[in-house]
C-alpha positions in Angstrom: 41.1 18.4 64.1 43.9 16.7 62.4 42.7 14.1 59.4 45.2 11.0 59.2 45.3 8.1 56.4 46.9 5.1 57.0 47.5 3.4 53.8 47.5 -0.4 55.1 46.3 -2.2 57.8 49.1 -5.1 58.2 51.4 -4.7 61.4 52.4 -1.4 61.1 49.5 0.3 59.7 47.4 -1.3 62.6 49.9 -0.7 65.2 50.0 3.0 63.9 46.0 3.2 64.1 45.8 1.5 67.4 48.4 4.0 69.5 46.2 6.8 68.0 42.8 5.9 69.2 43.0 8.8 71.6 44.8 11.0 69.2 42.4 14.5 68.7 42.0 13.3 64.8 39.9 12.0 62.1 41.8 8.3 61.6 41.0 6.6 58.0 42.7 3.7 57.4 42.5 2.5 54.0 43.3 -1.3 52.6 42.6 -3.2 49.7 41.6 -6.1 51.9 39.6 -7.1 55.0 41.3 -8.3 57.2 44.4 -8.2 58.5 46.6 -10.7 57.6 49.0 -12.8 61.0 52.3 -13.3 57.8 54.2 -15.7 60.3 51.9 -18.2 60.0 50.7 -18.4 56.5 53.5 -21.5 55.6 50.7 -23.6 58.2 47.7 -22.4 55.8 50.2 -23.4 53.0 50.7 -27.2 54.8 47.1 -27.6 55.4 47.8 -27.2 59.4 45.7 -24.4 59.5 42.6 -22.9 57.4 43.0 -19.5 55.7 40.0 -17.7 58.6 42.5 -18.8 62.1 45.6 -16.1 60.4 43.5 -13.2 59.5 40.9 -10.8 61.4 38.7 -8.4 60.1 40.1 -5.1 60.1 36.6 -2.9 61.3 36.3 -5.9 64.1 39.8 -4.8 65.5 39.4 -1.2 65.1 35.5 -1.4 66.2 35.9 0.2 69.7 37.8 3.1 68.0 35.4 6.1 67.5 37.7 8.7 66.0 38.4 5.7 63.3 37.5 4.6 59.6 38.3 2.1 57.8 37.7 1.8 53.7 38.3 -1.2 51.9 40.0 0.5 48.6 42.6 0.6 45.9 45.4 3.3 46.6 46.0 4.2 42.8 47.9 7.7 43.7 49.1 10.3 46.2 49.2 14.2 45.4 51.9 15.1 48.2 51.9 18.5 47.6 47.9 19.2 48.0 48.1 16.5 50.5 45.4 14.3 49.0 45.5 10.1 48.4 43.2 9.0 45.8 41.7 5.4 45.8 39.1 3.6 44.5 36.7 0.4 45.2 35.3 -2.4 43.4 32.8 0.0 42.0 34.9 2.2 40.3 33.8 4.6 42.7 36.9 7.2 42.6 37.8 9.6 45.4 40.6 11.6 46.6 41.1 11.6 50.6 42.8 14.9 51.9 45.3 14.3 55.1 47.2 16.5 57.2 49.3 13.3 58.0 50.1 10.2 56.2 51.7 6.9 56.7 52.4 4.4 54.2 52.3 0.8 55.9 52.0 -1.1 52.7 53.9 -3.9 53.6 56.5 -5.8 50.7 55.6 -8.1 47.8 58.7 -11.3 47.2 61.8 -10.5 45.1 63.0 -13.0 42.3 66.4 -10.7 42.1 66.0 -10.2 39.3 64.3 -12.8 37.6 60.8 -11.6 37.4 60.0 -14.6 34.8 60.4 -17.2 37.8 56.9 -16.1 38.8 55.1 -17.8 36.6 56.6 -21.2 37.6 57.6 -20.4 41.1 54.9 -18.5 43.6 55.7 -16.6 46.3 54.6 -16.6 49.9 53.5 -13.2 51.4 49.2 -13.4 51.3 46.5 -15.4 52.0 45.7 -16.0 48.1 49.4 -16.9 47.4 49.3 -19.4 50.5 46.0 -21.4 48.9 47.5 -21.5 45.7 50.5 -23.2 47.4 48.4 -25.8 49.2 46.4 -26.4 46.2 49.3 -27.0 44.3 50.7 -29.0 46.8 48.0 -31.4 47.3 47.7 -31.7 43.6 50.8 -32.8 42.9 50.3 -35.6 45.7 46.7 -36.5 43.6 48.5 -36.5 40.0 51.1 -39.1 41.3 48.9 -41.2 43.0 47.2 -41.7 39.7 50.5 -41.4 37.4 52.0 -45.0 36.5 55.1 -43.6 34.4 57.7 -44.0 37.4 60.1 -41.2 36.2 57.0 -38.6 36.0 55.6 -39.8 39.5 59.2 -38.8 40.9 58.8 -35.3 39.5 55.3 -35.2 41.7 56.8 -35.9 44.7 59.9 -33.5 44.2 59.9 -30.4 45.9 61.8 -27.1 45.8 62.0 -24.7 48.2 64.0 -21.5 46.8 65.6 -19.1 49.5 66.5 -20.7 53.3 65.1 -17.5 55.5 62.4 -18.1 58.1 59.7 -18.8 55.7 61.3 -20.6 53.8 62.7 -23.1 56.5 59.3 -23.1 57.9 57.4 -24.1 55.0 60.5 -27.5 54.2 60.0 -28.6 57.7 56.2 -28.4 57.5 56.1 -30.0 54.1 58.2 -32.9 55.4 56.1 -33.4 58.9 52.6 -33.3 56.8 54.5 -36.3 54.5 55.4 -38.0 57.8 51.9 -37.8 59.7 48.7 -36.8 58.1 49.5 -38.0 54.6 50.9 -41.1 55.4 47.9 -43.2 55.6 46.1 -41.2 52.4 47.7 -42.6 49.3 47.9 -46.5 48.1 49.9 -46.5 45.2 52.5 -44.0 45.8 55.3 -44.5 48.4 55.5 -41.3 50.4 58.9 -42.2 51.5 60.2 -41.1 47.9 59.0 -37.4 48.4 62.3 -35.3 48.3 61.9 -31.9 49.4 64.7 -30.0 48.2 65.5 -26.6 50.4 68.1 -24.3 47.9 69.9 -21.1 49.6 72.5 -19.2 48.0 74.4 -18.2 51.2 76.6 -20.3 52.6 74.0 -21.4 56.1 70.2 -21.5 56.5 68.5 -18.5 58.9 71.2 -16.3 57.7 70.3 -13.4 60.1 70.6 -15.5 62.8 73.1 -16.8 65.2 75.3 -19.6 63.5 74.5 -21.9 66.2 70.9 -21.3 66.0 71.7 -21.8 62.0 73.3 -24.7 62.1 70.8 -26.7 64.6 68.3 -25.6 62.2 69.9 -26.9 59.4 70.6 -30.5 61.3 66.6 -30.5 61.9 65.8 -29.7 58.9 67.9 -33.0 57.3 66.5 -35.0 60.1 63.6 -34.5 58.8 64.3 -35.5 55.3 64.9 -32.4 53.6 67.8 -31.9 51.3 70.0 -28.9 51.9 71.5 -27.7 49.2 73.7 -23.6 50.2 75.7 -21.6 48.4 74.2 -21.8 44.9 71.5 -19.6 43.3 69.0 -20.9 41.0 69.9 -19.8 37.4 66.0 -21.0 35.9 62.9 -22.3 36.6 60.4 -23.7 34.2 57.0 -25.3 34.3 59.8 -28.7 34.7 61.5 -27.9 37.6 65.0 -25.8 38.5 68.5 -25.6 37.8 70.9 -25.0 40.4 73.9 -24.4 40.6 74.1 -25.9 37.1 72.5 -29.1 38.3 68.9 -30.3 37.0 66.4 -30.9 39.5 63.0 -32.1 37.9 59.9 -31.3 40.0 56.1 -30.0 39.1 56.2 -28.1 42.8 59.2 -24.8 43.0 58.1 -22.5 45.7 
């Protein structure tokens, strides 16, 4: 019988396991976490919309009805293609090497700062369910801190908001940002005018939804500044600190760069 490891159970890893569950073979699938994780929608976990648990599934749950299937919830810290073996490891140190006859690598992709690894620090990224509640935590903070700020100009950078890169996500998570200003926040605060919150969406291309139609593009862009946010296209961001950005040569103070 043939043995095959999936290395990832995200969209492809799963879609892999699931056509083979009536494959004559031994299926592991192996993942350093437990669930598989719905990406599209983790901008709403990142807006409060929705809570971490509605976007992901347990992995065993979706594979349970499977019987030539295992999963193993490890670390993939090497493959030995030539004795066709992956090795991995859990939380117990508990080492092992895996042999396969086949192997696919579904391991999905972690953000790029092109080049500017050092944004990180300032700037998170949105592609798991961790990064998604460290957005909304910082997000919600920053609406606490200015609610208890009285220095005007430091409120301001508490309520500024920058968005970095103008693909799906990242037009998802501006127009999200600016509807949970508009509805569920709006009756929250008492001392800070949510009408000042800027939300400030930077792409270096010249339209928004780049790998879309330009019609689609541009209606996108008109909703977006219907909504409030501030378009800025065409101009990369050349640094981000702990105090905000600098685009296009321009100073943009904010506590919040996503």
């Amino acid at each position: 019988m043939k043995r095959i490891v999936i290395i990832g159970a995200g969209f492809a890893g799963l879609a892999a396991a699931k056509a083979l569950r009536h494959a004559d073979a031994d299926i592991l699938v192996i993942d350093r976490a437990n669930h598989n994780l719905f990406q599209p929608l983790l901008y709403q976990v990142a807006t409060t919309v929705l809570s971490p648990a509605q976007i992901a599934s347990p992995i065993r749950g979706l594979l349970k009805n499977q019987r030539n299937t295992t999963v193993f919830l490890c670390e993939v810290s090497g493959i030995n293609k030539d004795a066709k073996f992956v090795y991995a490891s859990n939380e117990n140190h508990q080492d092992a090497a895996h042999p396969y006859d086949i192997l696919v690598i579904a391991t999905g992709v972690a953000h790029s700062y092109f080049g500017h690894d050092e944004f990180a620090e300032f700037a998170p990224g949105l592609k798991g369910l961790a990064d998604a509640v460290r957005i909304r935590n910082k997000v919600l903070k920053a609406f606490e801190l200015a609610e208890a700020e009285d220095d005007p100009s430091r409120r301001q950078d508490l309520l500024t908001f920058v968005l970095v890169g103008a693909g799906p996500t990242g037009v998802e998570l501006a127009s999200s940002l600016a509807v949970l200003v508009r509805t569920s926040l709006k009756e929250e605060f008492r001392r800070i005018n949510l009408a000042t919150t800027r939300i400030v969406l930077v792409e270096m291309a010249p339209r928004v939804l780049g790998t879309f139609a330009s019609e689609l593009s541009e209606a996108a862009k008109r909703r977006l500044e219907n909504l409030g946010v501030e378009v800025r296209l065409g101009h990369s961001v050349d640094r981000i600190d702990a105090d905000g950005v600098v685009v296009g040569g321009e100073r943009i103070a904010s506590k919040v760069v996503i």
